[in-house]
RODOGU-547698 format. One record per residue: residue number from 1; residue in one letter; x, y, z of N, C-alpha, C, CB in turn. Coordinates in Angstrom, 1 decimal, padded with zeros to 4 digits. Each point is the difference from the previous one (the first is absolute). Glycine has a CB too. Layout:
N
<r nr="NUM" rest="a" n_east="X" n_north="Y" n_up="Z" ca_east="X" ca_north="Y" ca_up="Z" c_east="X" c_north="Y" c_up="Z" cb_east="X" cb_north="Y" cb_up="Z"/>
...
# end
This chain:
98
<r nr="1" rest="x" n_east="000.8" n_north="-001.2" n_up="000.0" ca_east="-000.8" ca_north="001.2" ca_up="000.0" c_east="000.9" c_north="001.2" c_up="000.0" cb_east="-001.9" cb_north="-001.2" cb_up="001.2"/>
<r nr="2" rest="x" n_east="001.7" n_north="002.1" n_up="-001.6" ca_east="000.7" ca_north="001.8" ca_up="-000.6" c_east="-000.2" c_north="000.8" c_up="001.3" cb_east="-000.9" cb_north="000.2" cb_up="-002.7"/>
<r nr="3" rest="x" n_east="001.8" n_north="000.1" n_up="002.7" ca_east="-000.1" ca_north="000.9" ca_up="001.3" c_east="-000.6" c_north="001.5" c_up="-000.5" cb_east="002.3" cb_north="-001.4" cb_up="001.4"/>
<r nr="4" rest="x" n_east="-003.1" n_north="002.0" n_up="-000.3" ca_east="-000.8" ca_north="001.7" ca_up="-000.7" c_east="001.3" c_north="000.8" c_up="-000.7" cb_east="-002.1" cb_north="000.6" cb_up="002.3"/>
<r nr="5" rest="x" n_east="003.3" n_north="-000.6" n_up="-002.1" ca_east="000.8" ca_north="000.3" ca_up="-000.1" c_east="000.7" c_north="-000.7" c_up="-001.6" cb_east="-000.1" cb_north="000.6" cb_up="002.9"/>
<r nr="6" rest="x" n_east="000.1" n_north="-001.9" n_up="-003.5" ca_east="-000.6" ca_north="-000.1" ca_up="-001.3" c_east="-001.2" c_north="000.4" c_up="-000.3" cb_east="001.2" cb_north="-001.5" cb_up="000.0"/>
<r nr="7" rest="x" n_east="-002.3" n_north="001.1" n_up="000.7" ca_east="-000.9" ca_north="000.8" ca_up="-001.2" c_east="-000.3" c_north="001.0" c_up="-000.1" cb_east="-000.6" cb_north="-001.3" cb_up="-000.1"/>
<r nr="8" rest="x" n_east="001.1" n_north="002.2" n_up="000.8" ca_east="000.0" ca_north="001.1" ca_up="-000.3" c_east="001.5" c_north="001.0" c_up="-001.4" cb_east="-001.6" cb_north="-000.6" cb_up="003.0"/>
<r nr="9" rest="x" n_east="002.5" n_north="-000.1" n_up="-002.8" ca_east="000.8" ca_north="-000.2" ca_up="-001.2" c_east="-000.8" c_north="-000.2" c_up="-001.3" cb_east="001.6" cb_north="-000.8" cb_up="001.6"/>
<r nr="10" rest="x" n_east="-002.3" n_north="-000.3" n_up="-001.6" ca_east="-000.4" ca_north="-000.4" ca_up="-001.0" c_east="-000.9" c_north="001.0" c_up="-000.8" cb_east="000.5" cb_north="-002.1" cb_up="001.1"/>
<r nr="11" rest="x" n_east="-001.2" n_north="002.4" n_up="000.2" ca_east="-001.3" ca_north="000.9" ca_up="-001.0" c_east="000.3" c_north="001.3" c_up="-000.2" cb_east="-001.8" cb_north="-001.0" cb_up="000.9"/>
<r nr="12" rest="x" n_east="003.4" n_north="001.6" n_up="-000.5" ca_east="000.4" ca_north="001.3" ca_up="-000.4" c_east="000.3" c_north="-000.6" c_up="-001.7" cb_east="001.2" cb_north="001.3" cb_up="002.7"/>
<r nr="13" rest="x" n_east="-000.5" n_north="-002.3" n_up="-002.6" ca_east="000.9" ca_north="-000.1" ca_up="-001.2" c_east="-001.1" c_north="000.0" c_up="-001.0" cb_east="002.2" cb_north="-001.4" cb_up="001.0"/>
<r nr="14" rest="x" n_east="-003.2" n_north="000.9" n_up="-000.5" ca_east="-001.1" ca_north="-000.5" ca_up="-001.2" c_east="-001.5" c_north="001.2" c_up="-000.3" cb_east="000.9" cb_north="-003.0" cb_up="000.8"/>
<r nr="15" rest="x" n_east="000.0" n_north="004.0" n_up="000.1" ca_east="-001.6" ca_north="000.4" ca_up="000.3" c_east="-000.2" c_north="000.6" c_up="-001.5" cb_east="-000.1" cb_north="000.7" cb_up="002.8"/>
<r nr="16" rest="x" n_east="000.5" n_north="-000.2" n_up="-003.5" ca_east="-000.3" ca_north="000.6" ca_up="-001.7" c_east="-001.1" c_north="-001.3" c_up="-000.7" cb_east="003.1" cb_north="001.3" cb_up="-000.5"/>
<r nr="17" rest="x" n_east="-002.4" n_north="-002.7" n_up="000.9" ca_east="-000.9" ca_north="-000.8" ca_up="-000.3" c_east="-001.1" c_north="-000.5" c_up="000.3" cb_east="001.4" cb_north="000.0" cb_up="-000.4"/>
<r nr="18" rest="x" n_east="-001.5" n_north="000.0" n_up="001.7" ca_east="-001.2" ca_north="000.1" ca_up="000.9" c_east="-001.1" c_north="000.8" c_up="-000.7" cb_east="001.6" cb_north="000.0" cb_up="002.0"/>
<r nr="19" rest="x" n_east="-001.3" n_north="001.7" n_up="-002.1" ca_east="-001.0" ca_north="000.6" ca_up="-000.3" c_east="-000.4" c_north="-000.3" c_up="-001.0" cb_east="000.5" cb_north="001.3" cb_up="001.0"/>
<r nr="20" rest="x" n_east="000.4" n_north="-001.4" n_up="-002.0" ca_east="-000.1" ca_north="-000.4" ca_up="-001.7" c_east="-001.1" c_north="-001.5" c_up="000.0" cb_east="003.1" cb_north="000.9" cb_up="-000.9"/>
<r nr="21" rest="x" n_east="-003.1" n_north="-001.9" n_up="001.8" ca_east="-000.6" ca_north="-000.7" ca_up="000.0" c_east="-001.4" c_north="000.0" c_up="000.3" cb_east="001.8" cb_north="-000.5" cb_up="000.2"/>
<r nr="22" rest="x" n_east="-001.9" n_north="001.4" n_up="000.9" ca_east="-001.7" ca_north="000.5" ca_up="000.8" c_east="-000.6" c_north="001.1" c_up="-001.4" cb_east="000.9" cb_north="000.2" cb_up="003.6"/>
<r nr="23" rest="x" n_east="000.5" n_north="000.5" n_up="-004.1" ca_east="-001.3" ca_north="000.9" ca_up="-001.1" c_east="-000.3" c_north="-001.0" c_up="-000.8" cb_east="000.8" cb_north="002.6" cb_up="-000.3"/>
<r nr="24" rest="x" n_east="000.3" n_north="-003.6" n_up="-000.2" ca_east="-000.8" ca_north="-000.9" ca_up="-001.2" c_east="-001.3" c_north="-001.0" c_up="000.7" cb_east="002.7" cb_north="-000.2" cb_up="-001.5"/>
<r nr="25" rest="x" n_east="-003.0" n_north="000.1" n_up="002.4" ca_east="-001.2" ca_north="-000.8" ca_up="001.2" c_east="-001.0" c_north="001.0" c_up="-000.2" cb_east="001.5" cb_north="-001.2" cb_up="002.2"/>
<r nr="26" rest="x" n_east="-001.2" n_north="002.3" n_up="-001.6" ca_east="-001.2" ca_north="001.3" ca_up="-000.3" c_east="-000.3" c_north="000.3" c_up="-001.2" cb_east="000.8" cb_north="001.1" cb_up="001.7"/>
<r nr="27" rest="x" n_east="-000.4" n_north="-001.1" n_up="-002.9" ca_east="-000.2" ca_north="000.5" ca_up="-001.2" c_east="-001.1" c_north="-001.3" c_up="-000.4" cb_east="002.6" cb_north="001.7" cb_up="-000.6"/>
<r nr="28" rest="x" n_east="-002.5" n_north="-002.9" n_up="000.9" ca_east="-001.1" ca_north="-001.4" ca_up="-000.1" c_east="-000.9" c_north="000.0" c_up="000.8" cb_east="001.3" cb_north="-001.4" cb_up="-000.7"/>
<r nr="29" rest="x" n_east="-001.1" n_north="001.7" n_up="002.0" ca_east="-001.3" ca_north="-000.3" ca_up="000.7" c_east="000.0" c_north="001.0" c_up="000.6" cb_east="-000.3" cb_north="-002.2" cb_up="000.1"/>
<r nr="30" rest="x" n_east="000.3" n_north="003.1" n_up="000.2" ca_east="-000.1" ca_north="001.8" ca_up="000.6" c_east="-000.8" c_north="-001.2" c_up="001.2" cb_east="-000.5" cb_north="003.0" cb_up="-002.5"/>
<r nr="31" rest="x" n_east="001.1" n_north="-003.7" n_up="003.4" ca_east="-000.4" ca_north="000.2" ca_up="001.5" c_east="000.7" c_north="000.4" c_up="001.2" cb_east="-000.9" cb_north="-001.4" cb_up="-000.8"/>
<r nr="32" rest="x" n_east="-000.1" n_north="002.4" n_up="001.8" ca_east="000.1" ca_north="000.7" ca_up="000.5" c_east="001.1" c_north="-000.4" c_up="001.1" cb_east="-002.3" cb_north="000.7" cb_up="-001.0"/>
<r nr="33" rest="x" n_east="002.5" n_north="-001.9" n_up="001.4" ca_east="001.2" ca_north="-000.9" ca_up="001.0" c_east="000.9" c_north="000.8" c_up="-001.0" cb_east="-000.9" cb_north="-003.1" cb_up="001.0"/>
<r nr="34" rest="x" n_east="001.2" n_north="002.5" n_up="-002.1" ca_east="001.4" ca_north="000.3" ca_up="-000.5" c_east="000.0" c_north="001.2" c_up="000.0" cb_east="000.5" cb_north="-001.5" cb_up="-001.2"/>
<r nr="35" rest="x" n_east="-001.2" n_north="002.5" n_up="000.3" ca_east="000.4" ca_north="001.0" ca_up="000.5" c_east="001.0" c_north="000.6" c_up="001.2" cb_east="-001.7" cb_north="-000.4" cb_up="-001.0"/>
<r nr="36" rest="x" n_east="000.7" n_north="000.1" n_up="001.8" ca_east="000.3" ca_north="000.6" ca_up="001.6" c_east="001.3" c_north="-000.6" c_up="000.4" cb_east="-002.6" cb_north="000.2" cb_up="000.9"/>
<r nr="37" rest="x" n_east="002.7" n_north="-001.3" n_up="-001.1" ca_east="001.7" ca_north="-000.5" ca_up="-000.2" c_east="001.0" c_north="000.9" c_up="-000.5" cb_east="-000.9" cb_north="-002.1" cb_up="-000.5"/>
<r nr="38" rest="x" n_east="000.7" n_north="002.6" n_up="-001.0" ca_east="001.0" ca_north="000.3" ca_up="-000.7" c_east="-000.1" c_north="001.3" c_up="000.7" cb_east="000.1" cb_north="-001.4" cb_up="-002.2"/>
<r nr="39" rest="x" n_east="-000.9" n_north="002.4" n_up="003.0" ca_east="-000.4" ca_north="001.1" ca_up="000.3" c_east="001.1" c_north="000.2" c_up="001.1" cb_east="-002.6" cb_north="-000.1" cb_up="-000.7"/>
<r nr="40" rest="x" n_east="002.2" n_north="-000.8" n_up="002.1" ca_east="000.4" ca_north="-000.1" ca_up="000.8" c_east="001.5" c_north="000.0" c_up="-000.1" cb_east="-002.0" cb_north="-000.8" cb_up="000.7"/>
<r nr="41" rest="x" n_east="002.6" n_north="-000.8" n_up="-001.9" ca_east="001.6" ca_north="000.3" ca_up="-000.5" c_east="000.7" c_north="001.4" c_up="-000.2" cb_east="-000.6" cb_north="-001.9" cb_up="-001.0"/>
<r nr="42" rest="x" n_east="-000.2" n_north="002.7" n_up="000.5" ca_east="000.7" ca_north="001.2" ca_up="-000.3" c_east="-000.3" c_north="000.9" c_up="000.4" cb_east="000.4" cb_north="-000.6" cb_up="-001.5"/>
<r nr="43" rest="x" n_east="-001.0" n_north="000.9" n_up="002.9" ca_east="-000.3" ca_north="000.8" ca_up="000.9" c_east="001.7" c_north="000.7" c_up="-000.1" cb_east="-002.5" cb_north="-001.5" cb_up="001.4"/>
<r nr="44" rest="x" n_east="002.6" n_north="002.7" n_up="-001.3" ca_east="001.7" ca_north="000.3" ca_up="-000.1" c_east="000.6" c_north="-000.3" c_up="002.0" cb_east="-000.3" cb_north="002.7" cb_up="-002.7"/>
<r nr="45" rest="x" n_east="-000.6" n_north="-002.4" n_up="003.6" ca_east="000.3" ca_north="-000.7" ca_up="001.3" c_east="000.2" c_north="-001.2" c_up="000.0" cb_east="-001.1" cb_north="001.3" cb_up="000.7"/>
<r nr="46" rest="x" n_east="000.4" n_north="-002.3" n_up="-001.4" ca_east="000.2" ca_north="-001.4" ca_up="-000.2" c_east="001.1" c_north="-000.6" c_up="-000.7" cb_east="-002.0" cb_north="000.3" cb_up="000.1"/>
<r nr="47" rest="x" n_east="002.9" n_north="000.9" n_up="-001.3" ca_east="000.9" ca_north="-000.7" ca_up="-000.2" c_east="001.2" c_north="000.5" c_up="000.9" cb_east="-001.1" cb_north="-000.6" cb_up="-002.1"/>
<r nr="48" rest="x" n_east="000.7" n_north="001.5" n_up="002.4" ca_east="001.4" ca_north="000.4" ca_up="001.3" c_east="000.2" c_north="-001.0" c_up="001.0" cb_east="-000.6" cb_north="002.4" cb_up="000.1"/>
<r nr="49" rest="x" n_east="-001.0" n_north="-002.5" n_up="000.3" ca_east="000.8" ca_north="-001.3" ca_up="001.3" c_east="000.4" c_north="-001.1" c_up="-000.6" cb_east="-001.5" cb_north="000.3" cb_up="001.9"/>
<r nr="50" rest="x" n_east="001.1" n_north="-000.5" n_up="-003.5" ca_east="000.6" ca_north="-001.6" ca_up="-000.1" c_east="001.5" c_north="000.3" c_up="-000.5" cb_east="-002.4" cb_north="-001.4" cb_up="-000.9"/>
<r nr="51" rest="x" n_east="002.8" n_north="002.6" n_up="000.6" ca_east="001.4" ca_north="-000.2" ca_up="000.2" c_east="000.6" c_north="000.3" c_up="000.7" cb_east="000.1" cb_north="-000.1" cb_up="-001.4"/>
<r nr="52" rest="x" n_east="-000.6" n_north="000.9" n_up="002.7" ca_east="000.5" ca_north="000.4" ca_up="001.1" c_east="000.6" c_north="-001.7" c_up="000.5" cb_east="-001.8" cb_north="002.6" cb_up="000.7"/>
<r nr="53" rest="x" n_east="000.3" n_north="-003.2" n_up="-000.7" ca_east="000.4" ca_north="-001.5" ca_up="000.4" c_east="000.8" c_north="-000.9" c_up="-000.5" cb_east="-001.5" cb_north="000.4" cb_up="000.5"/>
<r nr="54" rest="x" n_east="001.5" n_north="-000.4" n_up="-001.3" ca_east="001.1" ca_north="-000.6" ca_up="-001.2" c_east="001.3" c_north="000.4" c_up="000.4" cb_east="-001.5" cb_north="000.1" cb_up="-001.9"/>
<r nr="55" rest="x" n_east="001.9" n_north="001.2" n_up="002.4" ca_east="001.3" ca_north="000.5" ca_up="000.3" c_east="000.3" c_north="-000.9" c_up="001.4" cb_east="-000.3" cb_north="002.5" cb_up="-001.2"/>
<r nr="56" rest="x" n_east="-000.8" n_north="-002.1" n_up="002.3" ca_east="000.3" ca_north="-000.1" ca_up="001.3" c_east="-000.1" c_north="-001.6" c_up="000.3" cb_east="-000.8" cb_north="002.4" cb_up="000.5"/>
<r nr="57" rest="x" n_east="-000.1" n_north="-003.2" n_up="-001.6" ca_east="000.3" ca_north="-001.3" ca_up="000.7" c_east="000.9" c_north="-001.0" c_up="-000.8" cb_east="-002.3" cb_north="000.3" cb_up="001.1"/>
<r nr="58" rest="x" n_east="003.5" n_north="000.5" n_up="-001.8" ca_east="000.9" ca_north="-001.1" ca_up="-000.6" c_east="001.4" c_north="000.5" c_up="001.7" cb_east="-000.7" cb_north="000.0" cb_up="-004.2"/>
<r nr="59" rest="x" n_east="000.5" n_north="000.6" n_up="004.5" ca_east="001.5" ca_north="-000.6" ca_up="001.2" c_east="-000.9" c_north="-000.5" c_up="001.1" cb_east="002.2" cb_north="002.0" cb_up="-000.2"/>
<r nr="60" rest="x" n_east="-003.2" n_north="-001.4" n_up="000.3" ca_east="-000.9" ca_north="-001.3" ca_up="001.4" c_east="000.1" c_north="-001.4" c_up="-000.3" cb_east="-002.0" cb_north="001.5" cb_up="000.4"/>
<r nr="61" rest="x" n_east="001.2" n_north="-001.9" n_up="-001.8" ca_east="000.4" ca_north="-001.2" ca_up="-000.1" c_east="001.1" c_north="-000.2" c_up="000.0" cb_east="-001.4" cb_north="-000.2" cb_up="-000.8"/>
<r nr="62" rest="x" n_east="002.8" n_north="000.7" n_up="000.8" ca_east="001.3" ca_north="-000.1" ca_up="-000.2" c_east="000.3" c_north="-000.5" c_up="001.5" cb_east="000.4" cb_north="001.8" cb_up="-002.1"/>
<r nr="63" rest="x" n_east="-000.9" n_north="-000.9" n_up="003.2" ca_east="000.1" ca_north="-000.2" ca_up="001.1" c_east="-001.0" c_north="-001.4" c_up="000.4" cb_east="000.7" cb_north="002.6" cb_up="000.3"/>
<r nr="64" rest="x" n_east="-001.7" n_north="-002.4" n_up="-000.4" ca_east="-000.8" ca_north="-001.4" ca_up="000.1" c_east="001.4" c_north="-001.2" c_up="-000.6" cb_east="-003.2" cb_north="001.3" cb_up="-000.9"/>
<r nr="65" rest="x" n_east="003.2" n_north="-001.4" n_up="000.0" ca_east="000.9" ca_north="-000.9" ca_up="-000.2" c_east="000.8" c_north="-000.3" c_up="000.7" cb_east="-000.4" cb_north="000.5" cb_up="-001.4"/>
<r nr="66" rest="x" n_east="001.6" n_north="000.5" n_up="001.7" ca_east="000.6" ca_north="-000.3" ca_up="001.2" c_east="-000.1" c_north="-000.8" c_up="001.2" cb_east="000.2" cb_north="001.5" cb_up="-000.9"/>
<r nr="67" rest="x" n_east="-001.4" n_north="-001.1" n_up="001.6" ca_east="-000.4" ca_north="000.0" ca_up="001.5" c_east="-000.3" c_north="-001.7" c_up="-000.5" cb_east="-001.3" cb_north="002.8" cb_up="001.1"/>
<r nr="68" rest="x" n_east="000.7" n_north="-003.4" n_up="-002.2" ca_east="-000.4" ca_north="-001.6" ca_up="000.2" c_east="001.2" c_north="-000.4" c_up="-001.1" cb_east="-003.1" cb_north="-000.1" cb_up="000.5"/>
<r nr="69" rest="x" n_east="003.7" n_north="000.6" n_up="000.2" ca_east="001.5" ca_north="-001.1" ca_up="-000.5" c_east="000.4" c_north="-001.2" c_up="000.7" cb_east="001.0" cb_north="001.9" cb_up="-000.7"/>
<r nr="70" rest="x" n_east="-001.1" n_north="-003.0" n_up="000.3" ca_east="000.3" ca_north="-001.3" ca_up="001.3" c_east="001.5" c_north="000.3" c_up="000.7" cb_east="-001.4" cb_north="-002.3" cb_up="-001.7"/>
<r nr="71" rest="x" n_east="001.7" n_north="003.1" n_up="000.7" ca_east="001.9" ca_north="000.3" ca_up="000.9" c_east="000.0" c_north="001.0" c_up="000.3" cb_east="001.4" cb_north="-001.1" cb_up="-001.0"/>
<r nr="72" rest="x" n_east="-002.3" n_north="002.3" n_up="001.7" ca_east="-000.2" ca_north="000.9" ca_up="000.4" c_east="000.9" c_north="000.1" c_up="001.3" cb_east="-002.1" cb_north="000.0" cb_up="-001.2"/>
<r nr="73" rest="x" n_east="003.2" n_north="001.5" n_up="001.0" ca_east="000.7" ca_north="000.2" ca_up="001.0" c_east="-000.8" c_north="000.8" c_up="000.8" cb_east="002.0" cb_north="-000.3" cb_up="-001.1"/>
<r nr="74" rest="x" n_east="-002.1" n_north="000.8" n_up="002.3" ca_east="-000.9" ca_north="000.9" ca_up="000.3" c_east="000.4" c_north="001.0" c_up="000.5" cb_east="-001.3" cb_north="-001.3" cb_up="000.0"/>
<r nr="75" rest="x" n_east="003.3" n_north="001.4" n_up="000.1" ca_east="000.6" ca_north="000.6" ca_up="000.3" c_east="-000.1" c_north="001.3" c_up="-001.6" cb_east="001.4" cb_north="-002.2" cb_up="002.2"/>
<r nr="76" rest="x" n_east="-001.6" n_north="002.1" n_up="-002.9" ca_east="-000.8" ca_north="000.5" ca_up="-001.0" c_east="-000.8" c_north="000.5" c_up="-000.6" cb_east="000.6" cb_north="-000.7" cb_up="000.4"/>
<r nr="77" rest="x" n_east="-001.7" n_north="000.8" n_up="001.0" ca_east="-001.3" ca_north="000.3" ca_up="-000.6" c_east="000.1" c_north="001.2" c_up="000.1" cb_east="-001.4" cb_north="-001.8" cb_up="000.4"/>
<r nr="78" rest="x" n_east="002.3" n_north="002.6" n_up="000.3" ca_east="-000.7" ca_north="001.3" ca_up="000.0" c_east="000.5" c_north="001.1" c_up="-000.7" cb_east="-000.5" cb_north="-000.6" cb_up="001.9"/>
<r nr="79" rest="x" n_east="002.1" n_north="000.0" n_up="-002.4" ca_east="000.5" ca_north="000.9" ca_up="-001.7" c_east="-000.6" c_north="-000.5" c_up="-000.7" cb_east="002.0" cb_north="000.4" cb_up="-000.1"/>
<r nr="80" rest="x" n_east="-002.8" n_north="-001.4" n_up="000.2" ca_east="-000.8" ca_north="-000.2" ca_up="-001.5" c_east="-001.2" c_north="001.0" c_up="-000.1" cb_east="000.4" cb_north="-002.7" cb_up="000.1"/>
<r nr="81" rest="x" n_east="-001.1" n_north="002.9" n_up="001.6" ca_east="-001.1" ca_north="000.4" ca_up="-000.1" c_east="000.0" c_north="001.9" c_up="-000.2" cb_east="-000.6" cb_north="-002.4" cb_up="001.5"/>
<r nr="82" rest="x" n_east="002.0" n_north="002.6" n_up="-000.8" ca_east="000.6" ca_north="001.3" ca_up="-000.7" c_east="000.0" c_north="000.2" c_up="-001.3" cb_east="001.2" cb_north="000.1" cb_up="001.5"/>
<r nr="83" rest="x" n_east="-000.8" n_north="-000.9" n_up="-002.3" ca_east="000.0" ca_north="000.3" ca_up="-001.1" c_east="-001.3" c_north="-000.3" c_up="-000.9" cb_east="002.3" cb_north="-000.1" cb_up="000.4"/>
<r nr="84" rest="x" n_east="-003.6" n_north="-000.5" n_up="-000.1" ca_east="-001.2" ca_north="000.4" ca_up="-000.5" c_east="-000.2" c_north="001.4" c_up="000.5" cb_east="-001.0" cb_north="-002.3" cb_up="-000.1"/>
<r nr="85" rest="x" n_east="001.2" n_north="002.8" n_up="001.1" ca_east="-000.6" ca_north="001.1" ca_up="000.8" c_east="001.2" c_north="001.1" c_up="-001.1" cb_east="-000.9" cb_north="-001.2" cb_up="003.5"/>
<r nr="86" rest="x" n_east="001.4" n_north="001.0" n_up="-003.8" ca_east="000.7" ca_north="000.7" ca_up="-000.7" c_east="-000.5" c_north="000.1" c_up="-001.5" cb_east="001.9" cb_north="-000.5" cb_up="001.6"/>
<r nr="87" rest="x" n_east="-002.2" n_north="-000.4" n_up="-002.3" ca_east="-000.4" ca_north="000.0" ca_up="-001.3" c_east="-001.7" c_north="000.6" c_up="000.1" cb_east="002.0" cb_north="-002.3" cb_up="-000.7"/>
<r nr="88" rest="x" n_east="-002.5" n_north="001.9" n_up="001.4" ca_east="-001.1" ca_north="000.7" ca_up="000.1" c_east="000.0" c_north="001.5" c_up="000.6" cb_east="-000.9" cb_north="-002.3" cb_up="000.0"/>
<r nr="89" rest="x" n_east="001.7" n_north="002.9" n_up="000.8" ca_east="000.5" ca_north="001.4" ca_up="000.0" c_east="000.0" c_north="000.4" c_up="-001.7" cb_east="001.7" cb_north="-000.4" cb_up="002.6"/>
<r nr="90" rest="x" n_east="-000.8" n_north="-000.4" n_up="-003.2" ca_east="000.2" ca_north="000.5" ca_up="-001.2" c_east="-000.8" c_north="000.6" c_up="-000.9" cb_east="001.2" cb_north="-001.2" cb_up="000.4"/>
<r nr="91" rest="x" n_east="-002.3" n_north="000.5" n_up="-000.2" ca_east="-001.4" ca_north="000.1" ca_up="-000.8" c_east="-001.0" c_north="001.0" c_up="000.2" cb_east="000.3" cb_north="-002.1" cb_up="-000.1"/>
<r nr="92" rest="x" n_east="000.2" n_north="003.1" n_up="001.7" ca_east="-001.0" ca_north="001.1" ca_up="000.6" c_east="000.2" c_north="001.5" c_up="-001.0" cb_east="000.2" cb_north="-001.0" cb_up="002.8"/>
<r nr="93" rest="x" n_east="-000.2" n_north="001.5" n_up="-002.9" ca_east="000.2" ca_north="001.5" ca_up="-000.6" c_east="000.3" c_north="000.6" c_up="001.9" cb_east="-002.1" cb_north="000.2" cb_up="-003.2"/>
<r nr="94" rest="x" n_east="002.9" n_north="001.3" n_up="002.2" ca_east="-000.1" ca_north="000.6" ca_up="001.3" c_east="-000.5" c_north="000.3" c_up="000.9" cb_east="000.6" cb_north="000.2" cb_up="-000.9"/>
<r nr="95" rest="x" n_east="-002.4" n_north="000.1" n_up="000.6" ca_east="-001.3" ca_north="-000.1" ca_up="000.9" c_east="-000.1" c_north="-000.9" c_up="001.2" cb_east="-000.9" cb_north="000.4" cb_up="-002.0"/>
<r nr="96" rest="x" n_east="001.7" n_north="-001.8" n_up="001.4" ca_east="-000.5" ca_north="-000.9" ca_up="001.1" c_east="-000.9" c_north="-001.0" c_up="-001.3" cb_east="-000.2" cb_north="002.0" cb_up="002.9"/>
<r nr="97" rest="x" n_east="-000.5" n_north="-001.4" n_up="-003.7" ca_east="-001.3" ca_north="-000.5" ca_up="-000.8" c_east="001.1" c_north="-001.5" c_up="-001.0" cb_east="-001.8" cb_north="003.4" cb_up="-000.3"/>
<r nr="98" rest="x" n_east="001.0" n_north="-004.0" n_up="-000.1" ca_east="000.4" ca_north="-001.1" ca_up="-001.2" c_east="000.0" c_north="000.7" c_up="-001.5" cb_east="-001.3" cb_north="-002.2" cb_up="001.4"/>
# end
């Protein structure tokens, strides 16, 4: 199973196709579900958080990874955990804001 952290990769990479797919769905059966699908996709808030997320959850899972390592040092864990806390610093703007 894909962790949110793939699928959310995935549907950045593909999203051009995505939409391209729901208008060719809408242009045959104009129903109101799809629509509201393809609507909601391109809400411009909607695609901010999906790549906000897309940014923020490829070193979590990176960290997730870590932490279930069967050979987990744990003398370790906390430069590791510094350095998510660091890469996601990276990602704030000066505000504080994403």
């Amino acid at each position: 199973m894909a962790s949110h952290g793939d699928a959310t990769k995935r549907l950045v990479s593909r999203f051009q196709s995505l939409t391209d797919a729901l208008d060719s769905i809408i242009m045959k059966d104009r129903k109101p579900e799809t629509i509201g699908i393809r609507d909601d996709l391109l809400k411009p808030e909607n695609i901010l958080m999906l790549l906000l997320v897309a940014d923020v959850l490829v070193p979590i899972n990176r960290f997730s990874m870590f932490l279930q390592n069967k050979n987990l040092i744990y003398g370790d864990i906390r430069r590791k955990f510094n350095q998510l806390l660091e890469k996601i610093e990276q990602l704030q703007t000066d505000d504080g804001t994403f």
